[in-house]
PyMOL Python script that loads the backbone (N, CA, C, O; Angstrom):
from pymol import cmd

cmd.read_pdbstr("""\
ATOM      1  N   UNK A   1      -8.308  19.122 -13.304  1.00  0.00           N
ATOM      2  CA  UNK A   1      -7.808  18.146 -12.334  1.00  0.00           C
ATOM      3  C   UNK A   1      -7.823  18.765 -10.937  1.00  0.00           C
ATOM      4  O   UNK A   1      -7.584  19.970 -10.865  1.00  0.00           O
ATOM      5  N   UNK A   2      -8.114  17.977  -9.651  1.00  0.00           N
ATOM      6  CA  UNK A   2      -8.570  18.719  -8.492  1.00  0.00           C
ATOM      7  C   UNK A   2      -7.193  17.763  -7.699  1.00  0.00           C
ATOM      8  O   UNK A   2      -6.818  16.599  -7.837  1.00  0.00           O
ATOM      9  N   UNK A   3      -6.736  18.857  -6.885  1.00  0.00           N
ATOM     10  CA  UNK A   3      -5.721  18.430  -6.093  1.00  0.00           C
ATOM     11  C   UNK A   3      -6.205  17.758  -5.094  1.00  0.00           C
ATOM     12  O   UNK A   3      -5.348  16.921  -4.809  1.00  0.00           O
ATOM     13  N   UNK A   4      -7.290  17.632  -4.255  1.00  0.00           N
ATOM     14  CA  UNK A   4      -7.827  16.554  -3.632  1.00  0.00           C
ATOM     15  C   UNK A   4      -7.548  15.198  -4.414  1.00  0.00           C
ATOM     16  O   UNK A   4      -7.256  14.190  -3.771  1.00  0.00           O
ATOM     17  N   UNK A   5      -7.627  15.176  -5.627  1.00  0.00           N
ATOM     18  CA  UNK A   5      -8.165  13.737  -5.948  1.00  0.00           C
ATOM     19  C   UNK A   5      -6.681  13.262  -6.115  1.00  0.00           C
ATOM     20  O   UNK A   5      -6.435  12.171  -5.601  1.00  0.00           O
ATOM     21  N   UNK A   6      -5.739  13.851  -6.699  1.00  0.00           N
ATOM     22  CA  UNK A   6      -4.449  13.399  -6.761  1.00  0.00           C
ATOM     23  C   UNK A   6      -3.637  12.838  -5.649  1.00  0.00           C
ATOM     24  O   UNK A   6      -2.830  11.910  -5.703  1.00  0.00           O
ATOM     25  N   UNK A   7      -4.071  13.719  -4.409  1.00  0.00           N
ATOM     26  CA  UNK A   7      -3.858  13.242  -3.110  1.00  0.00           C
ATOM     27  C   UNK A   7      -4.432  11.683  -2.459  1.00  0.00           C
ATOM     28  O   UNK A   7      -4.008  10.654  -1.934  1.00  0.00           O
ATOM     29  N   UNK A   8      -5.762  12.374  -2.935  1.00  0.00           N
ATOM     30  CA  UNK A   8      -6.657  10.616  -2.574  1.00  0.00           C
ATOM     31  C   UNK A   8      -6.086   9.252  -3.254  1.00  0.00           C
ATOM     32  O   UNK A   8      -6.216   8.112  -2.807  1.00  0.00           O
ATOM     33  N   UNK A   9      -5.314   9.717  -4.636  1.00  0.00           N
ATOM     34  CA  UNK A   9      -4.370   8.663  -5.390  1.00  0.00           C
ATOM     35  C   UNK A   9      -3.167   8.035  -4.608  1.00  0.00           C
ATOM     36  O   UNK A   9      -2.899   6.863  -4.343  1.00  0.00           O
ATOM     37  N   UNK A  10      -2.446   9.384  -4.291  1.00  0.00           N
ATOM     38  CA  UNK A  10      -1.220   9.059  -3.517  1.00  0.00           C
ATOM     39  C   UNK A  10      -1.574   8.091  -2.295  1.00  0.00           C
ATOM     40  O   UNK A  10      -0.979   7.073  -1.943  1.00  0.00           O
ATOM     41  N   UNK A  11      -2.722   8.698  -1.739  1.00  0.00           N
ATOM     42  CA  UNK A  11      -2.654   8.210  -0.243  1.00  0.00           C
ATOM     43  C   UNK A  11      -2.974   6.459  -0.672  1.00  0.00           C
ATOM     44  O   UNK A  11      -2.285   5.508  -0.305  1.00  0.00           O
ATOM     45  N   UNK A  12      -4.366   6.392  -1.648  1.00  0.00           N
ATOM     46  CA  UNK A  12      -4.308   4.658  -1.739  1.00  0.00           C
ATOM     47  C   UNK A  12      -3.411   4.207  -1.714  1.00  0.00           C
ATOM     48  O   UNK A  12      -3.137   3.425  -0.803  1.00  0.00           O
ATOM     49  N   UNK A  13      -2.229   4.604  -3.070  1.00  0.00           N
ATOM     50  CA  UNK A  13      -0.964   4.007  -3.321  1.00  0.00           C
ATOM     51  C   UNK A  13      -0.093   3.277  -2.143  1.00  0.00           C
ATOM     52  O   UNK A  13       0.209   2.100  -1.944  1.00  0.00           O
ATOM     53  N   UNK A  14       0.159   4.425  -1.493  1.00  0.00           N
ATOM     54  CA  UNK A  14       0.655   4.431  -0.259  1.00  0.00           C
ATOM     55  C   UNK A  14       0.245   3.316   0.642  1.00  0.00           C
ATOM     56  O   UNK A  14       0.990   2.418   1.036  1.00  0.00           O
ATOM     57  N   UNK A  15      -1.022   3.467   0.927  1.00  0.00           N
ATOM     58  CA  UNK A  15      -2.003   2.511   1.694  1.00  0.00           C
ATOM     59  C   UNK A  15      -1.321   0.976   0.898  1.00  0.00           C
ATOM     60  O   UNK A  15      -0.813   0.109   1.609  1.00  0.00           O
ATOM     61  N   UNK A  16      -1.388   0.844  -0.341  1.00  0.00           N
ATOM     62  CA  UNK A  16      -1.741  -0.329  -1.211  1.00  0.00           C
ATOM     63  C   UNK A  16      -0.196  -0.776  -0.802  1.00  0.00           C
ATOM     64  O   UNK A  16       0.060  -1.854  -0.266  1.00  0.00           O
ATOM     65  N   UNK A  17       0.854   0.294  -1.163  1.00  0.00           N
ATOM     66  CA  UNK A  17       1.976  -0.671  -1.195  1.00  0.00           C
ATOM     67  C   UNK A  17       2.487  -0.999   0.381  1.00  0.00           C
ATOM     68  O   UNK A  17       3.055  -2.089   0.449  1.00  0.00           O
ATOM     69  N   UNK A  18       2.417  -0.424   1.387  1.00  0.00           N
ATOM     70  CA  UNK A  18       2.477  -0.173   2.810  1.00  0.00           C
ATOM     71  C   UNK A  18       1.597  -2.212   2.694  1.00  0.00           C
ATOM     72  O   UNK A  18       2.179  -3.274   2.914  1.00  0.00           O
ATOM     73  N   UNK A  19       0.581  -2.061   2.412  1.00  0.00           N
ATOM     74  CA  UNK A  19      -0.417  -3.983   2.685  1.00  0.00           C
ATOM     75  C   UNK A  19      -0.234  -4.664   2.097  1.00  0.00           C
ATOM     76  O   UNK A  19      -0.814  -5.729   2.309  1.00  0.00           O
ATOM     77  N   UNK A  20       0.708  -4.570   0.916  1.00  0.00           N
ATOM     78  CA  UNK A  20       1.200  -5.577   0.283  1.00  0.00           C
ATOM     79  C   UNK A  20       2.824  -6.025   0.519  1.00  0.00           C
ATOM     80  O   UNK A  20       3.211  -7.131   0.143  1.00  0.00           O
ATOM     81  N   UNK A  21       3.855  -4.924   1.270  1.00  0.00           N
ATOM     82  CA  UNK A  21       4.629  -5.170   1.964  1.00  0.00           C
ATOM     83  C   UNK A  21       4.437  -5.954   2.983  1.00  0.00           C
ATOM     84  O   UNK A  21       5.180  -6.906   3.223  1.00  0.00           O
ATOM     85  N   UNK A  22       3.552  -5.681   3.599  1.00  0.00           N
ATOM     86  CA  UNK A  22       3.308  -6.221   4.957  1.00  0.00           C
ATOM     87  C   UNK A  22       2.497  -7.794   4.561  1.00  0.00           C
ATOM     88  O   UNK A  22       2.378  -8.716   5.369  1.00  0.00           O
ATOM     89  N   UNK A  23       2.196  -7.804   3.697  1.00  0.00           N
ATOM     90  CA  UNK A  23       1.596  -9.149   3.267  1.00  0.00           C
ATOM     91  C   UNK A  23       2.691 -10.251   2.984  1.00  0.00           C
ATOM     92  O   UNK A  23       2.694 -11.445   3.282  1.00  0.00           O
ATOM     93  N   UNK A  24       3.915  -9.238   2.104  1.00  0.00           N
ATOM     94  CA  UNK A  24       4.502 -10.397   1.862  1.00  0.00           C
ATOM     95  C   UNK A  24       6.023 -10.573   3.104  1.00  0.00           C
ATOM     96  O   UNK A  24       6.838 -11.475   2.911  1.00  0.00           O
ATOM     97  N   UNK A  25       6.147  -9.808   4.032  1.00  0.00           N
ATOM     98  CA  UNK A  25       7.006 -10.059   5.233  1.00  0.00           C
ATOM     99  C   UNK A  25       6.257 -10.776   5.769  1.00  0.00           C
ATOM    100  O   UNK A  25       6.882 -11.768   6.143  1.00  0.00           O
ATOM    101  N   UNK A  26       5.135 -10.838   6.049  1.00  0.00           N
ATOM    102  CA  UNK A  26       3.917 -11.911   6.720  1.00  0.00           C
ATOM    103  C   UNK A  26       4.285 -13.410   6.314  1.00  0.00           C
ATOM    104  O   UNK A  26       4.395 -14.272   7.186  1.00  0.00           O
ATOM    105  N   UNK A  27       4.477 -13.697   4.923  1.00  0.00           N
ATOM    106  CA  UNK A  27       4.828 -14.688   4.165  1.00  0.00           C
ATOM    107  C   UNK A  27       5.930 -15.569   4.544  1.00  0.00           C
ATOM    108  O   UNK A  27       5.939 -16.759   4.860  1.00  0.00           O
ATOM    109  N   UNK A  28       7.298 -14.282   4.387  1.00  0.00           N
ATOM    110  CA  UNK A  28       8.660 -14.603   4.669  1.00  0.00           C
ATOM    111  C   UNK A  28       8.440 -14.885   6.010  1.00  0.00           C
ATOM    112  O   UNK A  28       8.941 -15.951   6.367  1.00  0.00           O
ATOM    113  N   UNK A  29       7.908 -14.326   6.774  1.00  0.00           N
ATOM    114  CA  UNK A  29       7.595 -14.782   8.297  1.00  0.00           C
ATOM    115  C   UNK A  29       7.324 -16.229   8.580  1.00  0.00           C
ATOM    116  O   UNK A  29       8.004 -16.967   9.292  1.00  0.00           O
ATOM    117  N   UNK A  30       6.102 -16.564   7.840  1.00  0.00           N
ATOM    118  CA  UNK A  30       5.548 -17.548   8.485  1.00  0.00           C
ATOM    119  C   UNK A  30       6.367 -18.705   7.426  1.00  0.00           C
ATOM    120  O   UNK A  30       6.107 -19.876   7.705  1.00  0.00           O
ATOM    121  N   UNK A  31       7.100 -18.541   6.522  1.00  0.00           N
ATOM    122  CA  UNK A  31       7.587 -19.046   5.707  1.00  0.00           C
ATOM    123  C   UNK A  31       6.990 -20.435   4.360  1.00  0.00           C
ATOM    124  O   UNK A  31       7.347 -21.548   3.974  1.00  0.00           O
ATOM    125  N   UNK A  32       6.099 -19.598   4.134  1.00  0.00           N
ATOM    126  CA  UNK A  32       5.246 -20.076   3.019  1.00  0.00           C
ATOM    127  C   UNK A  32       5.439 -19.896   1.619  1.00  0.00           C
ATOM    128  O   UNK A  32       4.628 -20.362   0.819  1.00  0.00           O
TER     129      UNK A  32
END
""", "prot")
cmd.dss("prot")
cmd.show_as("cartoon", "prot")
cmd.util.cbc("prot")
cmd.orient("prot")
């Protein structure tokens, strides 16, 4: 297992839940 790639995991994650937060305050925002 290469510690790069575990990192590259974290960081999507990160990425993924960070745009799906923001997707759904977007929501509550516009109130849909």
């Amino acid at each position: 297992m290469s510690l790069g790639h575990e990192i590259r995991r974290r960081i999507i994650k990160i990425i993924g839940d960070n745009e799906y937060t923001t997707f759904t305050n977007l929501k509550k925002e516009l109130g849909v």
